[in-house]
GULODREN-662980 format. One line per field, with one value per residue: x, z, y of N, C-alpha, C in turn; residue number from 0; residue in three letters. Coordinates in pm, whole numbers. Atoms other than C-alpha are relative to their C-alpha. Layout:
N
n_east: [X; ...]
n_up: [Z; ...]
n_north: [Y; ...]
ca_east: [X; ...]
ca_up: [Z; ...]
ca_north: [Y; ...]
c_east: [X; ...]
c_up: [Z; ...]
c_north: [Y; ...]
resi: [NUM; ...]
resn: [ALA; ...]
This chain:
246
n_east: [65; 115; 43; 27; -156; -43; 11; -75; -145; 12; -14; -165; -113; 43; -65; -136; -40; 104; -80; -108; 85; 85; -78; -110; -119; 17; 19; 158; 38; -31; 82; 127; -80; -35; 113; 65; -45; 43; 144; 28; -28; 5; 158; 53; -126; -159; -46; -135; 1; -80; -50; -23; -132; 22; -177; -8; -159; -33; 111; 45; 111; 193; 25; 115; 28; 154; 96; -161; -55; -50; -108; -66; -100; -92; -135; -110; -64; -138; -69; -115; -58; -10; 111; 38; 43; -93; -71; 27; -23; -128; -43; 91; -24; 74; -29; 132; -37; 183; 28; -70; -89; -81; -120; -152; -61; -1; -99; 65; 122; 92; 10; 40; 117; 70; 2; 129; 128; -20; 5; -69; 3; -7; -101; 35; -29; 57; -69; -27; -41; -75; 93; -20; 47; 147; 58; 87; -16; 133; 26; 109; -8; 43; -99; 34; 86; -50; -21; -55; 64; -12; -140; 37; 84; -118; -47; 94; 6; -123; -22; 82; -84; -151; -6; 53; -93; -35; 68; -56; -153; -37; 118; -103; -174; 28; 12; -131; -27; 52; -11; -141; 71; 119; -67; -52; 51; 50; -118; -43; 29; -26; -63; -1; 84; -114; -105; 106; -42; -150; -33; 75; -36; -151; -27; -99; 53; 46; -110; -32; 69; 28; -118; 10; 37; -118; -132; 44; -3; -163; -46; 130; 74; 165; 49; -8; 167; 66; -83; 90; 97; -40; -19; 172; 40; -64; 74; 155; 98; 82; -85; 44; 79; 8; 178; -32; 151; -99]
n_up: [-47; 2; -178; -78; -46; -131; -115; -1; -46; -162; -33; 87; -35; -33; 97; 43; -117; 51; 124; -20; -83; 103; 99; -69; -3; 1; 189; 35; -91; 107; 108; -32; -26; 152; 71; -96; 82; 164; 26; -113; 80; 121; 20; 154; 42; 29; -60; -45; -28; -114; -35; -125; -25; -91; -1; -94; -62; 79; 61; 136; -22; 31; 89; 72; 96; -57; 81; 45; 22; -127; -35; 131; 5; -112; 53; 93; -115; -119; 67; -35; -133; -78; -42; -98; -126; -66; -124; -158; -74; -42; -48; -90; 0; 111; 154; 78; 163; 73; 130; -19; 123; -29; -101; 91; -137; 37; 108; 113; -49; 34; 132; -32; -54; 69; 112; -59; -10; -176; -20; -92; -86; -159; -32; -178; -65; -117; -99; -51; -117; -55; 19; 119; 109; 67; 77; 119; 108; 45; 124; 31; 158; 29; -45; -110; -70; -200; -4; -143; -83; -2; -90; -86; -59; 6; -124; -94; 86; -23; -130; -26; 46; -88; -133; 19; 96; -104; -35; 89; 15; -163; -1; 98; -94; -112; 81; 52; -99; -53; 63; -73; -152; 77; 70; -95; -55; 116; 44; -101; -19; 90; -79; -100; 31; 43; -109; -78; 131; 29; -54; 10; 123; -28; -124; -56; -102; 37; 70; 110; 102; 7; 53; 191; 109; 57; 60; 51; 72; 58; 111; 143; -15; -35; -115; -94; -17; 162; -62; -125; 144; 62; -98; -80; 141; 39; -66; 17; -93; 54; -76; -124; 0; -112; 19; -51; -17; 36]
n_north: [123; -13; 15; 152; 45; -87; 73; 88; -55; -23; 142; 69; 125; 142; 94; 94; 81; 124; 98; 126; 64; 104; 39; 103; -4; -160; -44; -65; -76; -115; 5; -105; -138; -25; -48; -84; -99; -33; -61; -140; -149; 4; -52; -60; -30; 42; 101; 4; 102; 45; 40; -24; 57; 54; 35; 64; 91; 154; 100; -85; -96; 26; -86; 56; -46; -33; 31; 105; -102; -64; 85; 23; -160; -2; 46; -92; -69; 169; 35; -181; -41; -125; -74; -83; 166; 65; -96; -54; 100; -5; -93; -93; -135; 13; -35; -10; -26; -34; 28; 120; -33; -103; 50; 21; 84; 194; 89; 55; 18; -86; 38; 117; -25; -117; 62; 39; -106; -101; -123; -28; 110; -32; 167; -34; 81; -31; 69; 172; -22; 85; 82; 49; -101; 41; -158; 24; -59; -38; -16; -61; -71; -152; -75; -110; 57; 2; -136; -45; 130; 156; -35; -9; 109; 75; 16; 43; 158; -6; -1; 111; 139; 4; 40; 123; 86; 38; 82; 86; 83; 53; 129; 81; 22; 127; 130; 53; 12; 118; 77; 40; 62; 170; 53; 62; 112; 135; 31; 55; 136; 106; 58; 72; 120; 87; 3; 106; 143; 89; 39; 121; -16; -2; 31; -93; -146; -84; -139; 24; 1; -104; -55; 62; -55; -151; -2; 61; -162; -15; 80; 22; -131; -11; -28; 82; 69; 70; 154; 78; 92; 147; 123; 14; 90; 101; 134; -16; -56; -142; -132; -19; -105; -47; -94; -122; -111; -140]
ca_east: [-1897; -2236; -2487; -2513; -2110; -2107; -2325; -2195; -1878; -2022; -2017; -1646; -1466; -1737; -1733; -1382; -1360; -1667; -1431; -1144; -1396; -1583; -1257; -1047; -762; -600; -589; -996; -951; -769; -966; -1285; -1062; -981; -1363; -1482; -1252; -1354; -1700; -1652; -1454; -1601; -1902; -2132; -1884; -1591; -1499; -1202; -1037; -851; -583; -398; -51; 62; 472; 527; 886; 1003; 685; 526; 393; -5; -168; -531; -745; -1109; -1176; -952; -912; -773; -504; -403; -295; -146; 89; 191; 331; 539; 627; 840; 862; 779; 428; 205; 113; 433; 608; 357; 376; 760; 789; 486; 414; 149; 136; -110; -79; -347; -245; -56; 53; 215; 415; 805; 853; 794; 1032; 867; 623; 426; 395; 305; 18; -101; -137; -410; -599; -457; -508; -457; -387; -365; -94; -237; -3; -172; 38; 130; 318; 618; 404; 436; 407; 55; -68; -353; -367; -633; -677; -886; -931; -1028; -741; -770; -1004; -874; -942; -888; -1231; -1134; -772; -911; -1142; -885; -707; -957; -1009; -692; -651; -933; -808; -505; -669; -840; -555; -313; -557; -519; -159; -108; -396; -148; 188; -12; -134; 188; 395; 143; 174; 576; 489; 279; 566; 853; 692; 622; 979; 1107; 875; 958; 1310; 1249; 1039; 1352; 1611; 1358; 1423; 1802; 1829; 1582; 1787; 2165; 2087; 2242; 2146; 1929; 2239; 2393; 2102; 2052; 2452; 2373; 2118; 2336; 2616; 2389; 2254; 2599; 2712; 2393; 2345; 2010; 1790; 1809; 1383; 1387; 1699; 1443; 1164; 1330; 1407; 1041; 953; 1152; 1013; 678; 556; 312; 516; 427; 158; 183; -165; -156; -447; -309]
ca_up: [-397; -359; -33; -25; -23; 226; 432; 377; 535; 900; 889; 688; 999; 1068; 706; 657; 989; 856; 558; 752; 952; 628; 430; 416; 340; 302; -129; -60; 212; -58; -318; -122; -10; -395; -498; -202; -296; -689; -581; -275; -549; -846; -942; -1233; -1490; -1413; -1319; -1113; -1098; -806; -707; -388; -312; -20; 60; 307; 499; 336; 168; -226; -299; -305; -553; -592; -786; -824; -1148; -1408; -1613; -1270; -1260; -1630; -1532; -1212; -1418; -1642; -1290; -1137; -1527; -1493; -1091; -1076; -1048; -800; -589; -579; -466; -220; -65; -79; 43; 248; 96; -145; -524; -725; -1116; -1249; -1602; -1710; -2064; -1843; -1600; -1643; -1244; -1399; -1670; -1940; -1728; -1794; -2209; -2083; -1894; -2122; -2401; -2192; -2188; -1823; -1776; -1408; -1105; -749; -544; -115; 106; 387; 691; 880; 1162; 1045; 999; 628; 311; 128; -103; -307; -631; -798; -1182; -1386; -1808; -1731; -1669; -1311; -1184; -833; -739; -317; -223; -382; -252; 65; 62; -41; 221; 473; 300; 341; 698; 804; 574; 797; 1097; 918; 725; 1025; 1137; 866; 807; 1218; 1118; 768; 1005; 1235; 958; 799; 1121; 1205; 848; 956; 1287; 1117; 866; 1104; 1267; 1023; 962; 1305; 1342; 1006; 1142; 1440; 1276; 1037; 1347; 1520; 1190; 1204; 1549; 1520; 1212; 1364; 1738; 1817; 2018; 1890; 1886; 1637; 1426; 1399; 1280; 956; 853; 856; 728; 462; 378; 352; 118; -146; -101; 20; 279; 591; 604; 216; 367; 660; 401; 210; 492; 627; 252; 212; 473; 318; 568; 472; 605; 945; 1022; 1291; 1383; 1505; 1604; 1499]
ca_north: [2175; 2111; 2149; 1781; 1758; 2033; 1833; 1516; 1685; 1644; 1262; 1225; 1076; 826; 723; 637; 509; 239; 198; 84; -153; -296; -319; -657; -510; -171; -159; -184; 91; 328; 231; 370; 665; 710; 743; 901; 1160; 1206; 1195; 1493; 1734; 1672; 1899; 2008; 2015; 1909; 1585; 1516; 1211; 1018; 855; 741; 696; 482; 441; 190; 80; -240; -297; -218; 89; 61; 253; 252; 431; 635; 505; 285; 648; 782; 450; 506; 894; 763; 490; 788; 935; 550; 543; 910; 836; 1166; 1414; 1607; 1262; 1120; 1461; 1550; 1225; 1231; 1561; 1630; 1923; 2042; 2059; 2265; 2277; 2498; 2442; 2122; 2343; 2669; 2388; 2357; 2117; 1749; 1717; 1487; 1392; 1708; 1640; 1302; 1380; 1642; 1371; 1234; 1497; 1617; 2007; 2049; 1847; 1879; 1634; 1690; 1511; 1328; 1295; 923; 1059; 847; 546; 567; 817; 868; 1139; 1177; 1291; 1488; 1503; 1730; 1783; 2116; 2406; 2594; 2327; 2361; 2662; 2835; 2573; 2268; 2336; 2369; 2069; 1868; 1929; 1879; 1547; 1484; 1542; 1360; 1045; 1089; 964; 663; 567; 575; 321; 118; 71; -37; -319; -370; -399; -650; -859; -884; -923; -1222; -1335; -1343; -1502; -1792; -1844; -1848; -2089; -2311; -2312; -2402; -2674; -2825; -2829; -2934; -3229; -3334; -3294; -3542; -3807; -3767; -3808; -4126; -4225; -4156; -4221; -3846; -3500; -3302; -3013; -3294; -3336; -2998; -2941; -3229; -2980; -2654; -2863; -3019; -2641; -2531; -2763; -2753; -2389; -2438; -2295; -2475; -2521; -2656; -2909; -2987; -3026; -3270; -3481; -3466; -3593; -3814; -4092; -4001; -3783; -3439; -3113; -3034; -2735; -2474; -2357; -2018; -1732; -1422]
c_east: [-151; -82; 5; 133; 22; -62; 25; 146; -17; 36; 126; 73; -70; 25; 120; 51; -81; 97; 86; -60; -20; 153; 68; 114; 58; 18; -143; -4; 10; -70; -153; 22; -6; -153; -56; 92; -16; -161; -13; 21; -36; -170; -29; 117; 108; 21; 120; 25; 113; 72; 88; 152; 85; 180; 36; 111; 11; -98; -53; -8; -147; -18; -134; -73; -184; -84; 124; 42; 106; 164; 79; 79; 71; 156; 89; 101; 96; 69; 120; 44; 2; -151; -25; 35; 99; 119; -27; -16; 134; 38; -66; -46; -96; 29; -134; 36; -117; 3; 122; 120; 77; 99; 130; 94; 2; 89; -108; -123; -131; -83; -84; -152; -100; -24; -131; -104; 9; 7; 55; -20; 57; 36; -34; 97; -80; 103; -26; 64; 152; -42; 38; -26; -106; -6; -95; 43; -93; -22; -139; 25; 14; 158; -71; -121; -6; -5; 4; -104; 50; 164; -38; -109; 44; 68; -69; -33; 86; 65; -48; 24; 110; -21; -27; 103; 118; -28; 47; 125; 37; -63; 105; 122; -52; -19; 118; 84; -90; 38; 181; 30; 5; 134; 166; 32; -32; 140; 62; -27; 1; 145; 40; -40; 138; 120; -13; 71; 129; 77; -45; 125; 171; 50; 54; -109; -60; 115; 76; -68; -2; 160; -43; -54; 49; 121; -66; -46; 134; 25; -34; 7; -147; -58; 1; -164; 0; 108; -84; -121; -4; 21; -134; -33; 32; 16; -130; -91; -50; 116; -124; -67; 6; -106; 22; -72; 118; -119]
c_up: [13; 131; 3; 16; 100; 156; 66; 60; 144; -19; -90; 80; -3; -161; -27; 125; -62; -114; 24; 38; -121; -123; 13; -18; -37; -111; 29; 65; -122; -121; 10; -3; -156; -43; 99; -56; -142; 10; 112; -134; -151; -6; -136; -91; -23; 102; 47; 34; 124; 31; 108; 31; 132; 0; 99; 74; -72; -55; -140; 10; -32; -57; -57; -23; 11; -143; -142; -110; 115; -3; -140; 27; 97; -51; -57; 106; 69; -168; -35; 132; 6; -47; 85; 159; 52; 45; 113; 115; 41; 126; 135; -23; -132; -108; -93; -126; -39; -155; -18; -170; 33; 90; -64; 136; -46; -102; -112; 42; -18; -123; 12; 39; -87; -111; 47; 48; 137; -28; 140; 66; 143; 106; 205; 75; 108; 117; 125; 113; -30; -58; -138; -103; -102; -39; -96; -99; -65; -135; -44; -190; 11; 47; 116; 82; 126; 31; 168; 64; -37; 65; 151; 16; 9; 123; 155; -13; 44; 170; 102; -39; 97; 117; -33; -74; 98; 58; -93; -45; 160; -50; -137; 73; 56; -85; -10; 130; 7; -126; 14; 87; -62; -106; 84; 66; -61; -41; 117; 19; -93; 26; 91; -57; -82; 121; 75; -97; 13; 133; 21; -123; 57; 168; 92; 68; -105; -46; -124; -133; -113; -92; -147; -76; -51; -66; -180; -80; -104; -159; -91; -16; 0; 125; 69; -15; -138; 49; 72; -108; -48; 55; 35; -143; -38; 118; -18; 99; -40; 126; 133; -24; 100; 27; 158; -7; 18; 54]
c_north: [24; 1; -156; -72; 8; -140; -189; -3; -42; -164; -98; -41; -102; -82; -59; -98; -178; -74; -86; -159; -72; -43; -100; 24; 139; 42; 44; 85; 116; -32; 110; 134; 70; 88; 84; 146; 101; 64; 143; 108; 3; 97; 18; 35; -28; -88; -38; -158; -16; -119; 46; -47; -53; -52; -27; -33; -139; -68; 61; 96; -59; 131; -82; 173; 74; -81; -115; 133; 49; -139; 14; 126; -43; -118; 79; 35; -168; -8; 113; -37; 152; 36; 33; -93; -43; 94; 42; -122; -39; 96; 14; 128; 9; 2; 36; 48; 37; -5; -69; 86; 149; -65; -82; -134; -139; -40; -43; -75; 59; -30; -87; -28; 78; -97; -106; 5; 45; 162; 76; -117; 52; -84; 53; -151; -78; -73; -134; 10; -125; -160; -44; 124; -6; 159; -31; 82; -18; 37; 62; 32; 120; 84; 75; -60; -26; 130; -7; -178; -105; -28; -27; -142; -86; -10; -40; -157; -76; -72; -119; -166; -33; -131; -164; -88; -45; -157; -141; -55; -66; -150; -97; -96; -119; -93; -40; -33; -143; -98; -108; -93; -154; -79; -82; -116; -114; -42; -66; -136; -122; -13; -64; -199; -69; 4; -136; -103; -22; -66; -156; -95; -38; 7; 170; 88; 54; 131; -57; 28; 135; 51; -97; 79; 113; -60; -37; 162; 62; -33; 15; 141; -21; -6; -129; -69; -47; -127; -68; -102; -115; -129; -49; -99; -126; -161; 26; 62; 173; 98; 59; 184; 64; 52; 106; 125; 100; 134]
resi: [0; 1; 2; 3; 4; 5; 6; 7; 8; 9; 10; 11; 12; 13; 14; 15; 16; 17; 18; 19; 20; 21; 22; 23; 24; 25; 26; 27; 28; 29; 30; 31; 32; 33; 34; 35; 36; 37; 38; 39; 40; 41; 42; 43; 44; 45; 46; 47; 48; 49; 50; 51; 52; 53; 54; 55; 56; 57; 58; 59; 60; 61; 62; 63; 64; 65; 66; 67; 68; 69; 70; 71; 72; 73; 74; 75; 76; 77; 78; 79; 80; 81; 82; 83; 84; 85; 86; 87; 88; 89; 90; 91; 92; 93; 94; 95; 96; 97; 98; 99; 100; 101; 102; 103; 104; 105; 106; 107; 108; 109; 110; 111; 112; 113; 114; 115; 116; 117; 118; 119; 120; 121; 122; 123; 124; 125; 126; 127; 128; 129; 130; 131; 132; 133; 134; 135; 136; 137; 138; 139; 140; 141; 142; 143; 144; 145; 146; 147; 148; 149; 150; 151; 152; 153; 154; 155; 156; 157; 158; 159; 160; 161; 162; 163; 164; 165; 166; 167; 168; 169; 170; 171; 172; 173; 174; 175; 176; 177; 178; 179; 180; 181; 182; 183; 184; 185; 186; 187; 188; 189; 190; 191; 192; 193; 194; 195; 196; 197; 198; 199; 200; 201; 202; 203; 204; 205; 206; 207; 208; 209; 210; 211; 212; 213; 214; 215; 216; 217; 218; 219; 220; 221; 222; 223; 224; 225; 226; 227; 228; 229; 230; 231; 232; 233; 234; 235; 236; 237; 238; 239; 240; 241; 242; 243; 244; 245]
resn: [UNK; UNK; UNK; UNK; UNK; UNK; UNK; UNK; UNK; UNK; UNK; UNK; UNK; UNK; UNK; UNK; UNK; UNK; UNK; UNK; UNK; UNK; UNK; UNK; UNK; UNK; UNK; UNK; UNK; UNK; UNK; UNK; UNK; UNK; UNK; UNK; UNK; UNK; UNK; UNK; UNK; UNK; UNK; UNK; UNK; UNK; UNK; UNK; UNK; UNK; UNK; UNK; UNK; UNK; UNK; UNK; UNK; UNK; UNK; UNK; UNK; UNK; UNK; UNK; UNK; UNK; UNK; UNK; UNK; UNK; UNK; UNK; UNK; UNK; UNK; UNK; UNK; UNK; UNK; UNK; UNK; UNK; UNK; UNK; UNK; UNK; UNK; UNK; UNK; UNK; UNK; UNK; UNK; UNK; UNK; UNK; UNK; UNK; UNK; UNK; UNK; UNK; UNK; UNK; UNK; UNK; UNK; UNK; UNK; UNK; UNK; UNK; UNK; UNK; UNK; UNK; UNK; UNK; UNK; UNK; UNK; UNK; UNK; UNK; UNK; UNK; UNK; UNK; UNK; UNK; UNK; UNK; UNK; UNK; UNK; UNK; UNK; UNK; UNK; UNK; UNK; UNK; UNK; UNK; UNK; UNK; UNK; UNK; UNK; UNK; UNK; UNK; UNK; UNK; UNK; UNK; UNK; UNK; UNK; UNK; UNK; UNK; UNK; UNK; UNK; UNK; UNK; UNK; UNK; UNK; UNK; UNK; UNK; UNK; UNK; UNK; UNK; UNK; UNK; UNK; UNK; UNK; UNK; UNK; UNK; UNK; UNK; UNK; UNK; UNK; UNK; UNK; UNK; UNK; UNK; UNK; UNK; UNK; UNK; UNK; UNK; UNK; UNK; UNK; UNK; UNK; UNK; UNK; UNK; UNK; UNK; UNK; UNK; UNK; UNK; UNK; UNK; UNK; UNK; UNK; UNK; UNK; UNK; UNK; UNK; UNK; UNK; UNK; UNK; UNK; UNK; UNK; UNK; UNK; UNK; UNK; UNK; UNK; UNK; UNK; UNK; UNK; UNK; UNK; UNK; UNK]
């Protein structure tokens, strides 16, 4: 690395911390993560590229990137489901390939990579506590381009990402969770709003109304809030809005 990496090293939590802060969402967080990465281990020479792998509980994987070279080697790896990135993010556990034409661990993945001019690569888990599974993954043309420091910076990298990325998936969970929330709700009160019509409509209880549209579901096979829907529509009235500060 270079002195102006080295010293760019003192102020690596505040930066990623700024990233989570300035980012709207957590693709642009790993995206920064991605290049911030390429540009820490990359020196005179030999350019390393980056990608970030991000394995959530009931949600996509995210997968962003340091450069759109860096996302073309990382499809080769979701189109095998297997490499460095997506073992050391499985596992937790490092992966260093110092030459991509002496390794026999990837199957056809290896060939694969090597046809794209991959040489070595370097897969750093970074731990979530639980939270969620994330690993970077470090590409290089060159053979043996990882050597004890960049191994080591990596990991430091790594670590540090930990704390800011942490950060970031809690802020993901809440969005989503609110986006849940907000939807929910939008569903209730468009039932509620056709329950309202049939009791207006058929003189009954609200617990009746409420049975036409589960029997009315039933019947059609169709969601109860697209049954409500239709009712709301169908005396010309716009679908009811829940407004809701998340």
């Amino acid at each position: 690395m270079t002195d102006d990496q080295t010293s760019g090293d003192a102020s690596l939590p505040g930066m990623l911390q700024d990233m989570v802060l300035e980012s709207p969402d957590i693709n642009s967080f790993l995206d920064g993560l991605a290049r911030l990465a390429a540009d820490t281990l990359s020196s005179p020479g030999t350019e390393v590229f980056c990608g970030v792998t991000l394995l959530r509980p009931r949600a996509r994987t995210t997968v962003a990137s340091s450069s759109e070279h860096a996302q073309r080697m990382d499809e080769v790896q979701y189109e095998f489901d297997d490499g460095p990135c997506l073992r050391s993010a499985r596992e937790g556990q490092m992966y260093v390939v110092a030459d991509f034409k002496e390794e026999s661990r990837f199957g056809e993945y290896t060939p694969a990579i090597i046809d794209h001019g991959i040489r070595s690569a370097l897969g750093v888990p970074i731990p979530l506590d639980g939270l969620a599974a994330a690993g970077l993954d470090l590409y290089s043309p060159q053979p043996e381009a990882f050597d004890e420091e960049a191994i080591t910076a990596a990991a430091d990298l790594a670590r540090e990402a930990s704390k800011s990325l942490r950060m970031a998936v809690r802020v993901a969970q809440a969005v989503d969770t609110s986006k849940h929330l907000k939807a929910a709700m939008d569903s209730r009160t468009t039932i509620d709003v056709a329950a309202g019509i049939i009791m207006g409509q058929n003189r009954c209880s609200h617990e009746a109304a409420i049975t036409i549209l589960k029997a009315a579901s039933s019947g059609r096979n169709i969601k109860l809030v697209d049954i409500a829907a239709s009712v709301v529509m169908s005396i010309g009235q716009q679908l009811p809005e829940t407004h809701f500060d998340a």
